[in-house]
PDB file of N, H, CA, C and O in Angstrom:
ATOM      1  N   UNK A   1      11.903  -0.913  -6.000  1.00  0.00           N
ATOM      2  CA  UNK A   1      11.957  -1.637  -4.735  1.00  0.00           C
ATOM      3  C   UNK A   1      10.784  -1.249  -3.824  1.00  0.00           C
ATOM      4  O   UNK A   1      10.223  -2.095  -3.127  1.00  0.00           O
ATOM      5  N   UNK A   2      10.430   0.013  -3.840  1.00  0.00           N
ATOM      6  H   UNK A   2      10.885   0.700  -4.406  1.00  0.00           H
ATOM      7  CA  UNK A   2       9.198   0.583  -3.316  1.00  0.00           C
ATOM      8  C   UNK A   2       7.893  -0.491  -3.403  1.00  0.00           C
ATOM      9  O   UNK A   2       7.078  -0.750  -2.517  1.00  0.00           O
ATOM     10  N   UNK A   3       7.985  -1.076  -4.903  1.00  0.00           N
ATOM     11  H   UNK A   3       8.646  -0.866  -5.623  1.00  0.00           H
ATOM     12  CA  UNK A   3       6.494  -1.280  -4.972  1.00  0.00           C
ATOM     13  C   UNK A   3       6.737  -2.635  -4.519  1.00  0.00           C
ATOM     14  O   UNK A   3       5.729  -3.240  -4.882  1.00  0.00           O
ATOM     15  N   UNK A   4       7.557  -3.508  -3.890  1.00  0.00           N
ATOM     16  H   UNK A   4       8.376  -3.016  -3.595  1.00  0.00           H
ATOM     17  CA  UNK A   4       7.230  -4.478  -3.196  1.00  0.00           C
ATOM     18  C   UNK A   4       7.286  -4.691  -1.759  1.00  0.00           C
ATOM     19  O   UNK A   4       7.431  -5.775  -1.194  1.00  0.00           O
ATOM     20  N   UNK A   5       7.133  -3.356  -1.141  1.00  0.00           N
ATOM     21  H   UNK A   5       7.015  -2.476  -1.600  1.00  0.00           H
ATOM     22  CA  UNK A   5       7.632  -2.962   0.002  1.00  0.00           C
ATOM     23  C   UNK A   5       6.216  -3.376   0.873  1.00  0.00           C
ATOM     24  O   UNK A   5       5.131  -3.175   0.328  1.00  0.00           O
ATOM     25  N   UNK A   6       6.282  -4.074   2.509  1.00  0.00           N
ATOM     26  H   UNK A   6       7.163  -4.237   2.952  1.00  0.00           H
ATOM     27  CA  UNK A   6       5.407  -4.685   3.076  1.00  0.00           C
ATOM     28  C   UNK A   6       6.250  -4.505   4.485  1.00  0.00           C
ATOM     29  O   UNK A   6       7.452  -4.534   4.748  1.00  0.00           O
ATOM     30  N   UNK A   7       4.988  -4.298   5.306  1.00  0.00           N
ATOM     31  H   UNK A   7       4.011  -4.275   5.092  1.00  0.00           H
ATOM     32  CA  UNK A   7       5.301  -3.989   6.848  1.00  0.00           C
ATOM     33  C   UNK A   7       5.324  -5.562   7.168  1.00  0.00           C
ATOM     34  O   UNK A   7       4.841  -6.561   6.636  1.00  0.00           O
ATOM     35  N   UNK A   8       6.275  -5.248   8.511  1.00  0.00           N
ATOM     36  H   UNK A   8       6.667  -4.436   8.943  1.00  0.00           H
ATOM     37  CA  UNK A   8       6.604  -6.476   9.077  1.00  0.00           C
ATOM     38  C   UNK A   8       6.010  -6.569  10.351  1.00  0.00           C
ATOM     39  O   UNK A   8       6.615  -5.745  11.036  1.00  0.00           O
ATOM     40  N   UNK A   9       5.223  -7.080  10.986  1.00  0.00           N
ATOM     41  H   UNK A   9       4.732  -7.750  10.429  1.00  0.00           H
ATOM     42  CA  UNK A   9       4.745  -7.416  12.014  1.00  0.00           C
ATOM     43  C   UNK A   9       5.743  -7.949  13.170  1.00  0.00           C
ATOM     44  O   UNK A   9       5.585  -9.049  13.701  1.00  0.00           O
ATOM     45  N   UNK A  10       6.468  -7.330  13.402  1.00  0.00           N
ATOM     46  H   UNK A  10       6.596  -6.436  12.971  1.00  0.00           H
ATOM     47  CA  UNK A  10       7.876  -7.703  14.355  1.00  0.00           C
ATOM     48  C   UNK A  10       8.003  -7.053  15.796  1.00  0.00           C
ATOM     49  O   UNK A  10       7.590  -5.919  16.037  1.00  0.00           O
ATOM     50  N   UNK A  11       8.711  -8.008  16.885  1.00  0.00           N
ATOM     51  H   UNK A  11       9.046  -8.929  16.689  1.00  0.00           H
ATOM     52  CA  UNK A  11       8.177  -7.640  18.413  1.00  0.00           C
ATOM     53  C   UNK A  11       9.081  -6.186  18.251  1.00  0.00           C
ATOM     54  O   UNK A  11       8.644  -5.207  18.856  1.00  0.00           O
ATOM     55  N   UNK A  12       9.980  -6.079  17.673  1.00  0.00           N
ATOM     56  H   UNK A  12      10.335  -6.874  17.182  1.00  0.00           H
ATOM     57  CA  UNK A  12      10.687  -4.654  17.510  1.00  0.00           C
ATOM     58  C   UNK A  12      10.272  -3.329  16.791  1.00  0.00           C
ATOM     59  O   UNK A  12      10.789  -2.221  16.942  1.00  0.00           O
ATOM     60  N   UNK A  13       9.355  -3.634  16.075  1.00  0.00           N
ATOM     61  H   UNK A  13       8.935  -4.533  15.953  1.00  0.00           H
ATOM     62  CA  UNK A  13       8.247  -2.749  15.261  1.00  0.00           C
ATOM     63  C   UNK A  13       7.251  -2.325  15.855  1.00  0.00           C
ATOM     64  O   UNK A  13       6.285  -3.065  16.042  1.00  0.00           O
ATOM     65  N   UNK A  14       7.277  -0.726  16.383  1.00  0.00           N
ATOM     66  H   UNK A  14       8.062  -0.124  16.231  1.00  0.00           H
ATOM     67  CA  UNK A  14       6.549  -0.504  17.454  1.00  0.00           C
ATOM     68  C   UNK A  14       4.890  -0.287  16.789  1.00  0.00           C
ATOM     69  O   UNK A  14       3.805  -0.491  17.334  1.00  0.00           O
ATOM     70  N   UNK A  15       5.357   0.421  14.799  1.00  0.00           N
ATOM     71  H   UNK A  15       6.238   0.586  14.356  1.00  0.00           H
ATOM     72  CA  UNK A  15       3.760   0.927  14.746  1.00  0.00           C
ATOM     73  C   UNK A  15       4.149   0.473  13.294  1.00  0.00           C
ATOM     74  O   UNK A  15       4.776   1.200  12.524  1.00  0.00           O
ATOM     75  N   UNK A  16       3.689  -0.887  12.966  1.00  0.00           N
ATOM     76  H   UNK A  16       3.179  -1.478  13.592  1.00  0.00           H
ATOM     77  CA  UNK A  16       3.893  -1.423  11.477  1.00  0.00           C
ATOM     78  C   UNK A  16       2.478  -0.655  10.962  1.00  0.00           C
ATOM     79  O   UNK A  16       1.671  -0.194  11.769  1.00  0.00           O
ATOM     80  N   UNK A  17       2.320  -0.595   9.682  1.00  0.00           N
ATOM     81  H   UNK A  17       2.975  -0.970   9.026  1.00  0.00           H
ATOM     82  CA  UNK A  17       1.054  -0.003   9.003  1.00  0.00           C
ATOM     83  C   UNK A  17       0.016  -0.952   8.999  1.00  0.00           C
ATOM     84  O   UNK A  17       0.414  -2.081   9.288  1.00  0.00           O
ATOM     85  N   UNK A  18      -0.903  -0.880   8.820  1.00  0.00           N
ATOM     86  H   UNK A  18      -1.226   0.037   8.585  1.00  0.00           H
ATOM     87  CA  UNK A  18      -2.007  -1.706   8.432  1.00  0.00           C
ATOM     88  C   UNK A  18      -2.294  -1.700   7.043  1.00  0.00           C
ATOM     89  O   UNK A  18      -2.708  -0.679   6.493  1.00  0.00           O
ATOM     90  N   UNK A  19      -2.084  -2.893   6.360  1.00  0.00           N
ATOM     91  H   UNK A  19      -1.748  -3.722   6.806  1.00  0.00           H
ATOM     92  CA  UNK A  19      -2.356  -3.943   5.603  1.00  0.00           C
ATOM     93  C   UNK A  19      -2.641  -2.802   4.448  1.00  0.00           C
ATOM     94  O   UNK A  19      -1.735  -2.434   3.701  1.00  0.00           O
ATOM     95  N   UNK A  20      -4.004  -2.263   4.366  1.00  0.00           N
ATOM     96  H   UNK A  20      -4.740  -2.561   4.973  1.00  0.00           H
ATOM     97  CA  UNK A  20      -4.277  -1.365   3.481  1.00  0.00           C
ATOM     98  C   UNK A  20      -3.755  -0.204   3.080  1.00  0.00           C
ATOM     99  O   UNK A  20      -4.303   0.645   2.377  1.00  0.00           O
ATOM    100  N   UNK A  21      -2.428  -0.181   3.655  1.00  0.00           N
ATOM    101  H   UNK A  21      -1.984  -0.870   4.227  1.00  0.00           H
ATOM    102  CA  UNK A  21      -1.150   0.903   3.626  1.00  0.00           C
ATOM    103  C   UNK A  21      -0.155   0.698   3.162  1.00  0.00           C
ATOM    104  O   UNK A  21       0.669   1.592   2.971  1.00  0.00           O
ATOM    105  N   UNK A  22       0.034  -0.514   2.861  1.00  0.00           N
ATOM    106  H   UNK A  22      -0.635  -1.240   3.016  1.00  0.00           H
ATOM    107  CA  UNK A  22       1.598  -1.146   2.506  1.00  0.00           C
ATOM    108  C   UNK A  22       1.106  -0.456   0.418  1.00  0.00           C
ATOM    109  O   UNK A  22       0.163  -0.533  -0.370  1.00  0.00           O
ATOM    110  N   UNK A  23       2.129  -0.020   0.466  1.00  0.00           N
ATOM    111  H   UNK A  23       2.895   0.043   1.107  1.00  0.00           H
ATOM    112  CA  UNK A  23       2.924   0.670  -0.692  1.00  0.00           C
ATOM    113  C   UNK A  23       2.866  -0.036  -2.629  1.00  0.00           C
ATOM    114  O   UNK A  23       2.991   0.518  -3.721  1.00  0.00           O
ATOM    115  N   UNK A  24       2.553  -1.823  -2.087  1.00  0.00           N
ATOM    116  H   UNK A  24       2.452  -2.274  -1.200  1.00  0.00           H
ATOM    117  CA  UNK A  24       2.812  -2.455  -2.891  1.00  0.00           C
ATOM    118  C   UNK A  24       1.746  -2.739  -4.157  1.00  0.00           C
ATOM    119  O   UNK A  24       1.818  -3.256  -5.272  1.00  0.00           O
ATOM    120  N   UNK A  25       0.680  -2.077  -3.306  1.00  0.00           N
ATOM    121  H   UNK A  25       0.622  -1.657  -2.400  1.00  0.00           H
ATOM    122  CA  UNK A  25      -0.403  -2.555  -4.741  1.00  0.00           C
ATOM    123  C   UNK A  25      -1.019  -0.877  -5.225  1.00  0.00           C
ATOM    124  O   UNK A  25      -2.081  -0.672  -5.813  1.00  0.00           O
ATOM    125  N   UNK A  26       0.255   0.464  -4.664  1.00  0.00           N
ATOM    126  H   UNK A  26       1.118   0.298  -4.186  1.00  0.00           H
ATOM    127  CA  UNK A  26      -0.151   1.501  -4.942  1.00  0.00           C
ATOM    128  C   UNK A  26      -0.401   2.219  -6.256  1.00  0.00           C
ATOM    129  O   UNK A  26      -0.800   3.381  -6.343  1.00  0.00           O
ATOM    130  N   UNK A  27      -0.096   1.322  -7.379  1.00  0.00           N
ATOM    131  H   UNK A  27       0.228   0.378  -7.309  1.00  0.00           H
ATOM    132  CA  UNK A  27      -0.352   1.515  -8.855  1.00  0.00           C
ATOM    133  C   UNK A  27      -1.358   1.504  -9.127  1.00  0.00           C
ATOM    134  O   UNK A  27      -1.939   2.401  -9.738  1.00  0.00           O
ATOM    135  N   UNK A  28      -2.082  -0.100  -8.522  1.00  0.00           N
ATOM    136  H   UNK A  28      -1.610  -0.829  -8.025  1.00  0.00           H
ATOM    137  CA  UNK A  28      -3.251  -0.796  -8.830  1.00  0.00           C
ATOM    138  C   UNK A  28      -4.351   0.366  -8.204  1.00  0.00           C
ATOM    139  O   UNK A  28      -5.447   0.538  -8.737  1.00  0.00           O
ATOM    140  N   UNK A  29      -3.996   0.979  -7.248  1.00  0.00           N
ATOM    141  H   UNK A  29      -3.105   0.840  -6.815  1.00  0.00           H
ATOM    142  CA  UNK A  29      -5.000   1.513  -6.773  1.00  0.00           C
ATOM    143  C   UNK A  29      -5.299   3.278  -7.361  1.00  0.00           C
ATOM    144  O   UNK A  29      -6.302   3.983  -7.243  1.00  0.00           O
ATOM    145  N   UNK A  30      -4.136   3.517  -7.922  1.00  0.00           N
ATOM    146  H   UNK A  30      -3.322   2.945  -8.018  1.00  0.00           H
ATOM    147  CA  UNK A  30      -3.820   4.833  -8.003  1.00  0.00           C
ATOM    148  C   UNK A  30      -4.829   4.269  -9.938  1.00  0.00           C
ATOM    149  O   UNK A  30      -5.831   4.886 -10.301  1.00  0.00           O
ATOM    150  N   UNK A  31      -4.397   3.425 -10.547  1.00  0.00           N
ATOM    151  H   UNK A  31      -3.583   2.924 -10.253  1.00  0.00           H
ATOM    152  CA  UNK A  31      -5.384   3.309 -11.678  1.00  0.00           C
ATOM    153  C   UNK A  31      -7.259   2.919 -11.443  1.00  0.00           C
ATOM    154  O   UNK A  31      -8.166   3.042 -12.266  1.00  0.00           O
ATOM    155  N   UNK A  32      -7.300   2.553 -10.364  1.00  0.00           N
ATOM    156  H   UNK A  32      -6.564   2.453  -9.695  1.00  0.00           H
ATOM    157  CA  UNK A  32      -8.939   2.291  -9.787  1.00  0.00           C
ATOM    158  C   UNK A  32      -9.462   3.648  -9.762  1.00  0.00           C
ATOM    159  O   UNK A  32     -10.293   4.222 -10.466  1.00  0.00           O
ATOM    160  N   UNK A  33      -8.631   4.076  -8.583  1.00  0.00           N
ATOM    161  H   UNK A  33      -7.956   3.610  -8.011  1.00  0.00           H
ATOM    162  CA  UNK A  33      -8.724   5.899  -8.612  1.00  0.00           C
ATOM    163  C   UNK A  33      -9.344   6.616  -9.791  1.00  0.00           C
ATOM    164  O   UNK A  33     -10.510   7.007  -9.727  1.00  0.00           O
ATOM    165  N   UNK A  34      -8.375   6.853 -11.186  1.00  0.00           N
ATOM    166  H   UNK A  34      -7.428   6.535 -11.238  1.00  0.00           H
ATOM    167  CA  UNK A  34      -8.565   6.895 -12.335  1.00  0.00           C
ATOM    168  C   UNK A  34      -9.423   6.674 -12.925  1.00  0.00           C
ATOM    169  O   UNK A  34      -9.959   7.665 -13.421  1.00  0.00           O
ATOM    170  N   UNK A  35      -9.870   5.716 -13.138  1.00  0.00           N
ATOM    171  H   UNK A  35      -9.435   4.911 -12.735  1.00  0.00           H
ATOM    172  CA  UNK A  35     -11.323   4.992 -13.477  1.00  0.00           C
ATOM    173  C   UNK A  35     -12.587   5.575 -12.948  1.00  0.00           C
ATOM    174  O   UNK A  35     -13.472   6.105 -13.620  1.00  0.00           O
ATOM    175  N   UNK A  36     -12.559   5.417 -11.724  1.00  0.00           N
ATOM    176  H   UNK A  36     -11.840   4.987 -11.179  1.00  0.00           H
ATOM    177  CA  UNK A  36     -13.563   5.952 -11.020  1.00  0.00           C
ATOM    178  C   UNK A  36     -14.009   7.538 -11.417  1.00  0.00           C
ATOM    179  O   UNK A  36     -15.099   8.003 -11.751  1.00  0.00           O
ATOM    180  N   UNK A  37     -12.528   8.228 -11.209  1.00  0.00           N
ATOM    181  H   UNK A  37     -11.643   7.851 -10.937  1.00  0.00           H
ATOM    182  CA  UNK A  37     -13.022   9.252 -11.732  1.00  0.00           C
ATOM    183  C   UNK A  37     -13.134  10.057 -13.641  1.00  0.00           C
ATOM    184  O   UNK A  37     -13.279  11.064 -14.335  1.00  0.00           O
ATOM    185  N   UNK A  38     -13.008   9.197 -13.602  1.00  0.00           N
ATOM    186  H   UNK A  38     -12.891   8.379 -13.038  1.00  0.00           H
ATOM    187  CA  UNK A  38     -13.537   9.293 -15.497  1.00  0.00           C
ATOM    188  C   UNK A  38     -14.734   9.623 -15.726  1.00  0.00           C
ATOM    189  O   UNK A  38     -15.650   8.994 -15.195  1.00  0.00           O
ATOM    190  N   UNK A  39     -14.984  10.745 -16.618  1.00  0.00           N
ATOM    191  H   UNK A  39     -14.240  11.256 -17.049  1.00  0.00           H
ATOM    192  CA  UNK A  39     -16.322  11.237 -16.803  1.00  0.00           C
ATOM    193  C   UNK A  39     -16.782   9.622 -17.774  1.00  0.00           C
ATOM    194  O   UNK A  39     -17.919   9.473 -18.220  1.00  0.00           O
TER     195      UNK A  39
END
């Protein structure tokens, strides 16, 4: 459920995350990561 998890921009949401924080593409990035650091 985590990995489709997305801030809501709502008048009751005092400090939603920014965009490049939301949880959902944290695989994708955690394997870029990986890559990058590959000899």
């Amino acid at each position: 459920m985590i990995l489709g998890c997305r801030a809501v921009a709502a008048p009751d949401v005092a400090h939603p995350r920014p965009a490049p924080c939301w949880p959902d593409d944290a695989l994708d990035l955690a394997e870029a990561l990986l890559m990058f650091a590959a000899p």
